[in-house]
C-alpha positions as CSV (number, residue, x, y, z in Angstrom):
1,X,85.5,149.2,147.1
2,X,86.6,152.8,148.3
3,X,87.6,151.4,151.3
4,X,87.0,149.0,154.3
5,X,84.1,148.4,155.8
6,X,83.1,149.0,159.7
7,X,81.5,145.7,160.5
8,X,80.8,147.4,164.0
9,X,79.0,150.2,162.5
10,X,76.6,147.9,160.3
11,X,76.0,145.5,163.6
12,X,75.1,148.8,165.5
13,X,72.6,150.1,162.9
14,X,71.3,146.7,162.1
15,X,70.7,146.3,165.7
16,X,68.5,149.7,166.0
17,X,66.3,148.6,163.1
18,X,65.7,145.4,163.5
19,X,63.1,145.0,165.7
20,X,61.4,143.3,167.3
21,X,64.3,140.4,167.4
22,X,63.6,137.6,166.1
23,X,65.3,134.4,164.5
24,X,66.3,135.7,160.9
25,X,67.6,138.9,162.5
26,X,69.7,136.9,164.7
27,X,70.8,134.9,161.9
28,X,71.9,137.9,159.6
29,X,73.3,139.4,162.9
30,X,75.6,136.4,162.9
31,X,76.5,136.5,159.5
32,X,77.8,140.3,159.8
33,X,80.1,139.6,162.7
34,X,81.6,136.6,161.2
35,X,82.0,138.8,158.6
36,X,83.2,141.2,160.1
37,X,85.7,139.4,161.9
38,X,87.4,137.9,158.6
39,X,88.0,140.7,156.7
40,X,89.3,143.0,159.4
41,X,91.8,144.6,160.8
42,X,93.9,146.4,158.6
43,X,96.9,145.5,161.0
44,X,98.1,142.4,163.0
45,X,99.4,142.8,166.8
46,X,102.4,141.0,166.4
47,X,104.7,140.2,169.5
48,X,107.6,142.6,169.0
49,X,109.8,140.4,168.8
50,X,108.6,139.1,165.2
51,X,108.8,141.7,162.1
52,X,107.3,140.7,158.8
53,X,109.2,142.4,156.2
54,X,108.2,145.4,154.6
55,X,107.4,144.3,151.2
56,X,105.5,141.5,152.4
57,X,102.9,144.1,153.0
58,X,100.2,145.3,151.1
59,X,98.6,148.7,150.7
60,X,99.9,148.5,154.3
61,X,97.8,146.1,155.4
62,X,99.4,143.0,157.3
63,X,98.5,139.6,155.4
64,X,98.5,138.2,158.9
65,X,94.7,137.5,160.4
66,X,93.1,136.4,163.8
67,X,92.1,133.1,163.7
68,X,92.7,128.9,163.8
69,X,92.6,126.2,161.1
70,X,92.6,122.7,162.6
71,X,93.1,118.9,160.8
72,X,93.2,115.5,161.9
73,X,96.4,115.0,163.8
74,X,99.1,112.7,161.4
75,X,99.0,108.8,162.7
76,X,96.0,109.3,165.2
77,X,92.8,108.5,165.0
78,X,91.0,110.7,167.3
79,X,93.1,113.6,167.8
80,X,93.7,117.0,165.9
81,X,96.1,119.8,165.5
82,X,94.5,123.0,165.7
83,X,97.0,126.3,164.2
84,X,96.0,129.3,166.0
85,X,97.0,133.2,165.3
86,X,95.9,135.5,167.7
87,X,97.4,139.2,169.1
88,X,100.2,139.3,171.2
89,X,97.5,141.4,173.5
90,X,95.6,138.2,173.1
91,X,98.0,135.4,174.5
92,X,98.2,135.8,178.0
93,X,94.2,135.2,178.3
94,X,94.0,132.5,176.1
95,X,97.2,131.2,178.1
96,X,95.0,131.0,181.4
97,X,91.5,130.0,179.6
98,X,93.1,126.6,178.0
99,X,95.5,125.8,180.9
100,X,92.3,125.4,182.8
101,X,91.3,122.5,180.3
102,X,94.2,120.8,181.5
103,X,92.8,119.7,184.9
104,X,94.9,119.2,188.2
105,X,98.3,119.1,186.6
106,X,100.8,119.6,183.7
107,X,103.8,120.4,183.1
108,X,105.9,122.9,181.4
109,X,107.8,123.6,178.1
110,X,109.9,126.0,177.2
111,X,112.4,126.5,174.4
112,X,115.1,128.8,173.7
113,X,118.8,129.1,172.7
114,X,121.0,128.9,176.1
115,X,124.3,130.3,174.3
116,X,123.7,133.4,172.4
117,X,127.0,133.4,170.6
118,X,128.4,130.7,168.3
119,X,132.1,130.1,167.8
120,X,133.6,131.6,164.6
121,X,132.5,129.5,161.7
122,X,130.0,127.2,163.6
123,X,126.5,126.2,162.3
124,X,124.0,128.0,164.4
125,X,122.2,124.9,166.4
126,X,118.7,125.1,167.1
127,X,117.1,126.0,170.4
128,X,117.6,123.3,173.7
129,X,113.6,121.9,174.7
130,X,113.5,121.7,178.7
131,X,110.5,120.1,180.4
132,X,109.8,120.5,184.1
133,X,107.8,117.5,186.1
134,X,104.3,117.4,186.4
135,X,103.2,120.5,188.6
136,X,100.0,121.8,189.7
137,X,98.7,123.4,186.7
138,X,97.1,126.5,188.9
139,X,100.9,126.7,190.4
140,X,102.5,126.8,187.1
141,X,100.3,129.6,185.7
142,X,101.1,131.5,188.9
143,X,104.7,130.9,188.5
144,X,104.5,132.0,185.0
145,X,102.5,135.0,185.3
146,X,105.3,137.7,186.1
147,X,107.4,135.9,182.9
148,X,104.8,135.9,180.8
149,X,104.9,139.4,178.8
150,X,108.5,138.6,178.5
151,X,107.6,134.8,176.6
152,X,105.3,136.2,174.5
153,X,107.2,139.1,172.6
154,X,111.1,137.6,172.4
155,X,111.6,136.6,169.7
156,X,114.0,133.5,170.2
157,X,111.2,131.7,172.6
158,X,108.8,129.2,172.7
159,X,106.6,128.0,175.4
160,X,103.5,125.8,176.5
161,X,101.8,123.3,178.8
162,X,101.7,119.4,178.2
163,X,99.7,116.4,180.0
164,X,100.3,113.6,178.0
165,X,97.9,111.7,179.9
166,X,94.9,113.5,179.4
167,X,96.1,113.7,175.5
168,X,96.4,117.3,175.6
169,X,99.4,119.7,174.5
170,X,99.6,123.5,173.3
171,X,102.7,125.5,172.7
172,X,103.5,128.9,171.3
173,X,106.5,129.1,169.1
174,X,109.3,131.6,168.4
175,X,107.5,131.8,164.9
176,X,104.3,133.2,167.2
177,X,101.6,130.4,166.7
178,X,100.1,128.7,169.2
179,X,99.7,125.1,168.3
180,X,96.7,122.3,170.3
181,X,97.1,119.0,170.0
182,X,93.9,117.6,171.6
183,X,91.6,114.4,171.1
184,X,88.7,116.9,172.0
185,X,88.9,119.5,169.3
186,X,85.7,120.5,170.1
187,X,86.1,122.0,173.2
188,X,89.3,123.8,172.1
189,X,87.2,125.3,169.0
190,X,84.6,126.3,171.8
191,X,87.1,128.2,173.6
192,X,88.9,129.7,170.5
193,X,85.4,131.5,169.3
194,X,84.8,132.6,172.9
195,X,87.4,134.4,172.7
196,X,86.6,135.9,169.1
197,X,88.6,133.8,167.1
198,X,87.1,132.7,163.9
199,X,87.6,129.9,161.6
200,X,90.0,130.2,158.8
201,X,90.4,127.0,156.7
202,X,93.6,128.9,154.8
203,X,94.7,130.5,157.9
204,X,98.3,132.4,157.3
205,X,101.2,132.2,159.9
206,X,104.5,134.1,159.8
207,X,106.4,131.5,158.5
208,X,104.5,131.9,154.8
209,X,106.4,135.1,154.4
210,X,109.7,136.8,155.0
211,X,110.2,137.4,159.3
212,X,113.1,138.7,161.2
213,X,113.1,137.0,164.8
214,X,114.7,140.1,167.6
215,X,115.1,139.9,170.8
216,X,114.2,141.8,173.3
217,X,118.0,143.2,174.2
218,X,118.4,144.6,170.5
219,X,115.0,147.1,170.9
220,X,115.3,150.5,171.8
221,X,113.7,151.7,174.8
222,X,111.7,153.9,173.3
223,X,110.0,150.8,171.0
224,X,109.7,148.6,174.1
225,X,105.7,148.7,175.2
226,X,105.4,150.3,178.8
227,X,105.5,147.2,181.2
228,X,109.2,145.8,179.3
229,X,110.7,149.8,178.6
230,X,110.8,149.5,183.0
231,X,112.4,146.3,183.0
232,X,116.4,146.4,183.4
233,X,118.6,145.0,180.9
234,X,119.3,141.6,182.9
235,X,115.6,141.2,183.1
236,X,115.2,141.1,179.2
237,X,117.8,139.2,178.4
238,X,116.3,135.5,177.7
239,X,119.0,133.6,178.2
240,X,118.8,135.0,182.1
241,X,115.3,135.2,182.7
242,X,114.6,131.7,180.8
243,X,117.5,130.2,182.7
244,X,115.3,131.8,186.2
245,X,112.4,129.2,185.3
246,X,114.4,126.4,184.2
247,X,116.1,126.5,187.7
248,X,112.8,127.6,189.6
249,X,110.9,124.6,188.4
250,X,113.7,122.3,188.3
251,X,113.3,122.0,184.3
252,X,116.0,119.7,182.3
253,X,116.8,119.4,178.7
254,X,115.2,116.7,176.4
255,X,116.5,115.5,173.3
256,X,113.4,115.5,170.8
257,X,114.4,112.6,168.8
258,X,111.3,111.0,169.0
259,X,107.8,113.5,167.8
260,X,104.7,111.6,168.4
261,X,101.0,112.5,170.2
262,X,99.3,110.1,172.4
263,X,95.6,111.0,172.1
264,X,93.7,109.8,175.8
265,X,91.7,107.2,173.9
266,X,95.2,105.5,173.0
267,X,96.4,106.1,176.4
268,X,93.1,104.4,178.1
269,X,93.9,101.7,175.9
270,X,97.3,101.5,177.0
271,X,96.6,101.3,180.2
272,X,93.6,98.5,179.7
273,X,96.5,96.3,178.5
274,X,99.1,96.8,181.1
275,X,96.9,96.9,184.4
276,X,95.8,93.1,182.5
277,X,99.9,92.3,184.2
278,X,100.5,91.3,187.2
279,X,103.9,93.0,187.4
280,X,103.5,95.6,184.6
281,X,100.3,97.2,186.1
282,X,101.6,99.2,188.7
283,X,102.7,101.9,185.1
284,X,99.4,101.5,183.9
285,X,98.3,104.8,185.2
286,X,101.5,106.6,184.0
287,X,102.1,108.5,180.8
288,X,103.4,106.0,178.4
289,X,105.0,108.5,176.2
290,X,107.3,109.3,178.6
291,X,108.2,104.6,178.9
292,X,108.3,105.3,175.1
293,X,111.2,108.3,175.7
294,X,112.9,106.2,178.0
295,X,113.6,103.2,176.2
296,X,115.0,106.0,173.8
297,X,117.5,107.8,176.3
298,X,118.5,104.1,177.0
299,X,119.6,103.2,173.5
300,X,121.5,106.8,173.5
301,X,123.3,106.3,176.9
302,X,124.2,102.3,175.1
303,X,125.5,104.0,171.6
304,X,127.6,106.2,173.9
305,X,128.9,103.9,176.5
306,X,126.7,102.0,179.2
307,X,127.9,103.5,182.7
308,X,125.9,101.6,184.7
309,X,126.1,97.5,185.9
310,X,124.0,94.3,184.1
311,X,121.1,94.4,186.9
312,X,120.8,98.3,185.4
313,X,121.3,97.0,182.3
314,X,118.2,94.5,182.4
315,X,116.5,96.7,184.2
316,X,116.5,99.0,180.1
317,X,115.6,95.6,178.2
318,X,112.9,94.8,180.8
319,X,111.6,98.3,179.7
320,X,111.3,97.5,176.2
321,X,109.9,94.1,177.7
322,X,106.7,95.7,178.8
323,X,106.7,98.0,175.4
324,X,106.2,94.9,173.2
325,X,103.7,93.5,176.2
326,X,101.5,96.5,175.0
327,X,102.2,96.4,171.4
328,X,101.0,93.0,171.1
329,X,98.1,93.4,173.4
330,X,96.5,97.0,171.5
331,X,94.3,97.0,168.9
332,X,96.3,96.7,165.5
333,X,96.1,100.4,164.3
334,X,97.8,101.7,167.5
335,X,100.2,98.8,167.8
336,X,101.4,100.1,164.1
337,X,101.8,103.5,165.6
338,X,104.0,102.3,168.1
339,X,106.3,100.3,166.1
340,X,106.2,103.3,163.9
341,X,107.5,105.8,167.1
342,X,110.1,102.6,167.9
343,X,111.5,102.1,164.6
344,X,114.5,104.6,165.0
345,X,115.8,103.5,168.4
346,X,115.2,99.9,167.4
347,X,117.2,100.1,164.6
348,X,119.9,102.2,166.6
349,X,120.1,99.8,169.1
350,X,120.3,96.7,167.1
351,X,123.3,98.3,165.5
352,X,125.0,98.9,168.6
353,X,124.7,94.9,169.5
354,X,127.7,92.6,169.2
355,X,128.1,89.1,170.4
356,X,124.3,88.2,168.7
357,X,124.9,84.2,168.7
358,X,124.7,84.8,172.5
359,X,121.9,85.8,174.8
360,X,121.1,86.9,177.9
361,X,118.5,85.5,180.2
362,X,115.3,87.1,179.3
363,X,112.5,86.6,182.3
364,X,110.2,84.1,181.3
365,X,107.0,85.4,182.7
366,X,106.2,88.1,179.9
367,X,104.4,86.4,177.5
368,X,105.4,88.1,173.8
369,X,105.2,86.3,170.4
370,X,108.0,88.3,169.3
371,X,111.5,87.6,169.0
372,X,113.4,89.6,171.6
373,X,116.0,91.2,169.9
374,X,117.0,93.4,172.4
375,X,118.4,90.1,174.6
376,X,120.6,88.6,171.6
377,X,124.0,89.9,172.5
378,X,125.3,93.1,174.1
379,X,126.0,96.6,173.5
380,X,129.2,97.6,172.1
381,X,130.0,100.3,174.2
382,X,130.6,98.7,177.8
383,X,131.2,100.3,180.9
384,X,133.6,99.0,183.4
385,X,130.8,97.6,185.8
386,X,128.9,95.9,182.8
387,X,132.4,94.9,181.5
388,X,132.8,93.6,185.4
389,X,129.8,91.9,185.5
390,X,129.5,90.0,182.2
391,X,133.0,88.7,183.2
392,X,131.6,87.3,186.4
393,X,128.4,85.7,184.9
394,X,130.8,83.9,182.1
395,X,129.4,85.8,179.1
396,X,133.5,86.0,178.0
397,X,134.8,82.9,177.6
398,X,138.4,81.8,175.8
C-alpha cells in the first residue's frame, strides 16, 4: 500500500452513501471503525516519562497500539487480568470512569523509589509499595486529581485503586500499563470500548522492547507539556510530591511478599464460613486478604525478634487459628489456593520454631482436623516480655 489509510474518511463517505440505514450498513459501518482503530495511529502518546528507543521504531511508526488483551487470572476461577495500553491523554478519564466501579470505598496504591541515590557500589533496590486505609473512593479521586498529571508521565511511578472485597484492583505501572484484576471482566471490557479501546489478543506493552524510564526533574523545560513546564522544581520532583500523598492519606509501606487475588466469589465464600463461628464471625465481613497479610507480618516480626508479651503472642497463632477454620470449611479448590498463598510463611515460621516436643495451650473451641503446628514450641527469636512470660508460665524448666 502507498500509504495508510484514513479510516475516518471511508466512515464519512460510507455514511453519505449509504442510505437509507439499515442493518448490513450498520454492520459494515462497524467493521470499518474497528478497523480503523487497529491499524492506526502512526504514533503512540506515551507519558513522557517513558522513551522507546529509536531503533525499536519502524518507518517511524511506534509498534505500540491502543488497546487491552485480557486472560483468566492464574489460581482463580472466576477472575481475569485484563492488560490495557492507552494515551497518556487517555489515563486520567479512564482513572475516574473505573474508580466509579469501585463503589463507596477503596483505597490507594502507589509505588515509587523514596531514595533517589544509592550508595557507591550498591544494587539498585526496587521501588517501596505504600497503601493507605480504605477511603471514600469519591475523596480519593479528589485528592488525587491535582497529582494526577504528575503520576501519569514520571517515569519512576506507579499507581492505582484496590478493594479487595469487592474483588476488584487496577494499577498503572512505571512501565505505563494499566493492569484490572476483576471477577467481572465484562463490565471492565464495557468500559474499555466506551472509551475507544479495542481488543487486541497480541496486544504490545513497553516492556517487549528497549525503554528508558526519566523522570520528570531530568526534562528540559521546553519538552515538559504546558501544565508540568509551570510547575517549580520541588513540585516535579517525585520523591517530594509522592512523599505529599503518602503523608496526606496516612499511606505506609507494605512488604509484597505474598501476590495473590481474591475474586468476590472467594471472598463471599469466605465469609459464608466464618460468620458459621461464634467468635470468628465478627471478621466475616472484612477483607481476608488483608488476615492473610497479617499472619505474614507476624511470622516476619517472629524471624526478627518477637517484641511483644505471650497474650500478644497468642493473640498471632489465634490468627492463623481462624485461617485454617476457613481452609477447612471452603470448598476444596479455594482451600488449595490458600494453602498455596500460606506455604512460604508456613514454612518460614516452622523454621523459626524451637522447643517442638513442647506446646502451648491451644483454645479448644476451634474445631480443625489439622495438626496445629504453629502451637508446637516457640519462636526462636524472643523478646524480653515473651522471654518474661514463658518463665512465669513454667515453659523453662531445669
Amino acid at each position: 500500500m502507498g500509504g495508510d489509510i484514513d479510516f475516518s474518511a471511508v466512515i464519512n463517505y460510507f455514511d453519505r452513501w449509504a442510505r437509507p440505514p439499515d442493518w448490513r450498513a450498520s454492520r459494515v459501518r462497524a467493521i470499518l471503525q474497528t478497523a480503523g482503530s487497529l491499524l492506526t495511529p502512526l504514533t503512540f502518546n506515551l507519558p513522557i516519562g517513558l522513551r522507546l528507543w529509536e531503533n525499536e521504531f519502524r518507518r517511524g511508526k511506534s509498534p505500540l497500539h491502543r488497546g487491552y488483551a485480557f486472560s483468566p487470572l492464574e489460581a482463580s476461577s472466576d477472575a481475569y487480568r485484563i492488560t490495557v495500553m492507552a494515551e497518556a491523554d487517555q489515563i486520567s478519564r479512564l482513572f475516574h470512569s473505573i474508580g466509579r466501579l469501585f463503589g463507596p470505598e477503596a483505597f490507594l496504591i502507589l509505588e515509587f523509589y523514596p531514595h533517589e541515590m544509592e550508595a557507591p557500589g550498591e544494587e539498585p533496590s526496587g521501588p517501596t509499595t505504600f497503601y493507605s486505609p480504605y477511603l471514600p473512593t469519591a475523596e480519593l479521586l479528589q485528592a488525587l486529581d491535582t497529582y494526577l498529571p504528575r503520576l501519569i508521565h514520571d517515569g519512576f511511578v506507579g499507581f492505582g485503586l484496590a478493594n479487595n472485597r469487592a474483588g476488584l484492583e487496577f494499577f498503572y505501572s512505571e512501565e505505563k500499563v494499566l493492569t484490572c484484576f476483576s471477577g467481572n471482566h465484562l463490565r471492565v471490557i464495557d468500559l474499555l470500548n466506551q472509551h475507544g479501546l479495542p481488543h487486541r489478543p497480541e496486544l504490545l506493552t513497553p516492556g517487549d522492547f528497549g525503554h528508558d524510564h526519566l523522570s520528570l526533574l531530568c526534562l528540559p523545560a521546553d519538552e515538559l507539556p504546558p501544565f508540568l513546564a509551570e510547575m517549580g522544581q520541588d513540585d516535579l520532583d517525585y520523591v517530594l510530591f509522592c512523599q505529599e500523598i503518602v503523608e496526606a492519606l496516612d499511606m505506609y509501606p507494605v512488604e509484597e511478599t505474598l501476590s495473590f487475588f481474591l475474586s468476590k466469589k472467594e471472598q463471599d465464600a469466605i465469609e459464608a464460613c466464618l460468620s458459621r463461628h461464634s467468635e470468628f464471625s465478627e471478621f466475616a465481613e472484612e477483607d481476608f486478604g488483608s488476615l492473610l497479610l497479617d499472619w505474614n507480618d507476624f511470622v516476619s516480626e517472629c524471624e526478627a525478634a518477637f517484641e511483644g508479651d505471650l497474650w500478644e503472642y497468642q493473640q498471632g497463632l489465634k490468627l492463623r487459628d481462624m485461617i485454617q477454620y476457613v481452609i477447612e470449611g471452603i470448598p476444596p479448590s479455594l482451600a488449595t489456593k490458600l494453602k498455596e498463598i500460606l506455604a512460604e510463611p508456613d514454612a518460614q515460621f516452622q523454621r523459626n520454631l524451637i522447643d517442638r516436643r513442647k506446646r502451648l495451650d491451644a483454645p479448644g473451641d476451634i474445631p480443625v482436623r489439622e495438626e496445629r503446628f504453629w502451637y508446637q514450641g516457640v519462636v526462636r527469636n524472643q523478646g524480653a516480655y515473651l522471654r518474661r512470660d514463658l518463665i512465669r508460665c513454667g515453659w523453662f524448666k531445669p
